[in-house]
N, C-alpha and C positions, 0 to 999 in steps of 0.2 A: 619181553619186547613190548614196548607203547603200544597202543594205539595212535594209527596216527587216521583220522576222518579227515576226506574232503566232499565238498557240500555243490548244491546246483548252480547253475550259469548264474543266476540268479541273484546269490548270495557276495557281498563284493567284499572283496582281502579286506582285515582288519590292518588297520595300520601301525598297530603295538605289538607287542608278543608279549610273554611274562616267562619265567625259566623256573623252572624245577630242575632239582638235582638230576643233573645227563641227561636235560631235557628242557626241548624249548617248543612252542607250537606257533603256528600259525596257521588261518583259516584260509584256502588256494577256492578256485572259483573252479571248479569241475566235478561230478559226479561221486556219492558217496563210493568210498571204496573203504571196505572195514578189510585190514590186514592183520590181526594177532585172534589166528587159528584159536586161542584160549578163550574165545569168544564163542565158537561153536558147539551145539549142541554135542558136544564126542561121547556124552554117554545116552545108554541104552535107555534111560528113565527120563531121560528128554527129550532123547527124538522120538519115544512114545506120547510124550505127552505135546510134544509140537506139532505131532499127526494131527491127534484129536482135536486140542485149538484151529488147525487148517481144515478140516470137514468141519466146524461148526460155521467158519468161516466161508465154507465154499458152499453151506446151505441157507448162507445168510441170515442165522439165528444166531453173531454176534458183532457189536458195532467194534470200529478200530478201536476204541478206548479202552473196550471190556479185552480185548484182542490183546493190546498192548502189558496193561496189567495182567492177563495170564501167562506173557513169557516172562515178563519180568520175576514176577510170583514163582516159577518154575527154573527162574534159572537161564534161561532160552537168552540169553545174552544179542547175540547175532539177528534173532528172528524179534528181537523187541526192538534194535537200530532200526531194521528192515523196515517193521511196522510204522517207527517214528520218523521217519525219512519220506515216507510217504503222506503223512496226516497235512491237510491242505487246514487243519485249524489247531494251532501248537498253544493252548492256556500255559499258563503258569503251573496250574494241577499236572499237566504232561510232562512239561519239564523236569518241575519236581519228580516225578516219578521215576523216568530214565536216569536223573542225577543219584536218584537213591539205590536205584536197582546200580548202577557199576561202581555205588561206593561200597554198597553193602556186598556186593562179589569179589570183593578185591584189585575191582580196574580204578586205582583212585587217582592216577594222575586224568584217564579221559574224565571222572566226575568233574574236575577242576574245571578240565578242558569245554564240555557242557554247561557250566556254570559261567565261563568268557566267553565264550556263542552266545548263549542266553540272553546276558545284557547287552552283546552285540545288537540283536535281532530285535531288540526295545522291549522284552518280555519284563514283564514286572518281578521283581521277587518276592518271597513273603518270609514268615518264621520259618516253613516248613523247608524250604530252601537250604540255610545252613546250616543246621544238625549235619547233614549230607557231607557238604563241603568242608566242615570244618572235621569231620571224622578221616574224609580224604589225605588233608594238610597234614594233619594229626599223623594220620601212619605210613604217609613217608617223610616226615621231618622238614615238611618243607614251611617252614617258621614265619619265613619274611611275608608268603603268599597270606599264611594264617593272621598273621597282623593286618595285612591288609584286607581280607574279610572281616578283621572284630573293626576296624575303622567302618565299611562300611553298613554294618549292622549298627552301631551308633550311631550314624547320620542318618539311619532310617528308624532310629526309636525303636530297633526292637533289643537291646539289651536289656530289656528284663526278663526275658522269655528264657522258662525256667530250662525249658531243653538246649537254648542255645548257650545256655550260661553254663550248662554241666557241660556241654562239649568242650565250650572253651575252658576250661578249667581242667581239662583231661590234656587236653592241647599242649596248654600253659607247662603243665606238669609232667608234661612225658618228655619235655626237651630241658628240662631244669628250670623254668620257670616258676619256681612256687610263689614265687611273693605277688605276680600278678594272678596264678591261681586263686588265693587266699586273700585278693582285694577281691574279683567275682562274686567270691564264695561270701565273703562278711557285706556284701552290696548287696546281695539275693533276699529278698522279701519272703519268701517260700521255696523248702529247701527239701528236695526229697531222700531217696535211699542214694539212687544215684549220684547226688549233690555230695554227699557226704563220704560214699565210698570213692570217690574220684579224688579229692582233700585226703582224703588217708591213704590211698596207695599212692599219691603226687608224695607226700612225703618220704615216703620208703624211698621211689626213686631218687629221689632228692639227697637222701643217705640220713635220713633225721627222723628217727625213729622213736625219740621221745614226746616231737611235735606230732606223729603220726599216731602214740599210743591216746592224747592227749584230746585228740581230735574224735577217736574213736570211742573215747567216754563221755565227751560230749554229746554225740550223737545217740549213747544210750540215755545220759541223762534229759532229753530231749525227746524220750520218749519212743525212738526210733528200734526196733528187733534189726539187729545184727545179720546179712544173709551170707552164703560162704565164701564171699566176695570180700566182705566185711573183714570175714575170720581168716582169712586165707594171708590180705594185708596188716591185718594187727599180728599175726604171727610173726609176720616177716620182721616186722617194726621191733618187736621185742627177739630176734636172733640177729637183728642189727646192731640194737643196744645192749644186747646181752641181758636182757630183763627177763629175770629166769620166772620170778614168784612170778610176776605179769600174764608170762606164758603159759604156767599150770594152771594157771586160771583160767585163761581163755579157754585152754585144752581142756579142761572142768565143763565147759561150758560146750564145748564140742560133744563132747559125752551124752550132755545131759540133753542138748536139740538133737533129736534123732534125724531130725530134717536138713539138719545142715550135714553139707557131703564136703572134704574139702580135695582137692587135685595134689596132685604129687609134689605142686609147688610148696603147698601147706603140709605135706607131709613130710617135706626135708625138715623143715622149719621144725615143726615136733622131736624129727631125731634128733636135731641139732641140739636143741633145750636140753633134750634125755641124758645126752652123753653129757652134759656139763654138769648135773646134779642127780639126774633120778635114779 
């Protein structure tokens, strides 16, 4: 179930709305009321730990900012609106903060939803901004909203910013976009691990496993160590393409980094190879 927030007398209806899939919002002018229960502290290791942040707070040994970032920090979903509903001085730092805290908990349509308040209320954005947003868009497929935040991060000059460039390319690629993944990605000035594992598991999904093995020797020939992120998607890439030698290779090299662990997705991917030749 959404979240659906409404805001003080104060605050006057927006006069747009924007839709996500089985979902539309709009900002009403009366009193915050947070409704989706999954917002509440319900386990035992948060409302311990929302005690504690409240006795620091009722001893006056912490300001709302440091307040705020320990529910978020902890999880405390409910009790970190609470706290930001009440701040009479909302930065951009703030915002950013609430937007990441209910992207990174899995609330991503209200992340969106705080991110159109936001510029409602004249707050500025920054880089720090959509990583958040664009991770939201990203995992519930809502495409047209994600297009419309990479326009306005170009009109604000920050498309070269290497975090918001790996989002969108995760973005691009989770919905079948590779080719606009793979213009970010050859635009990118400095490219990290992230950079590169996002380009290779974009092509898996994509169903093009050759471009994805292709991609992934690139990134070693560039110097780059492989993490099981890496291996997990170049498996995939070679039991897509049926690229058996490929595979024992990689597997060779599973072996041999004691450090890389891979998940049961990379462990079908192994049987798969086995049963075709080994």
């Amino acid at each position: 179930m959404a979240l659906f927030v409404s805001f003080h007398a104060h605050v006057k209806p927006i006069t747009h709305h924007y839709v996500l899939p089985k979902a539309s919002y709009t900002i009403q002018n009366h009193e915050p009321v947070i409704k989706n229960q999954n917002l509440k502290s319900d386990t035992s290791v948060k409302r311990r730990r929302a005690k504690r942040i409240k006795t620091l707070v009722d001893k006056g040994s912490i300001s709302s900012t440091r307040r705020l970032l320990s529910y978020v920090e902890s999880g405390c979903l409910e009790d970190a609106l609470h706290v930001f509903e009440n701040m009479s001085d909302s930065s951009t730092f703030i915002w950013n903060v609430i937007i990441r805290g209910l992207a990174n908990n899995g609330f991503f349509e209200e992340a969106i939803y705080y991110y159109h308040r936001m510029q409602f209320e004249g707050v500025e954005v920054d880089s720090f901004t959509f990583p958040s947003v664009i991770k939201a868009c990203t995992a519930i497929f809502a495409t047209i909203e994600g297009q419309k935040v990479h326009s306005r991060i170009i009109k604000l000059g920050l498309d070269s910013d290497i975090y918001i460039c790996n989002a969108l390319i995760l973005m691009y690629a989770k919905v079948g976009y590779v080719k606009d993944s793979d213009e970010i990605f050859e635009g990118m000035h400095v490219k990290d691990l992230v950079s590169w594992n996002s380009m290779i598991s974009g092509y898996v999904s994509a169903g093009d496993g050759q471009s994805s093995l292709m991609c992934f020797r690139k990134m070693q020939a560039d110097g780059l160590q492989p993490d099981r992120f890496s291996i997990i998607s170049a498996l995939g890439a070679c039991a897509l393409g049926h690229f058996l030698l490929n595979g024992k290779e990689i597997h060779c090299q599973i072996v041999k980094e004691v450090g890389i662990q891979v998940n049961r997705r990379g462990d079908r991917c192994v049987v798969y190879l086995k049963r075709k030749t080994w």
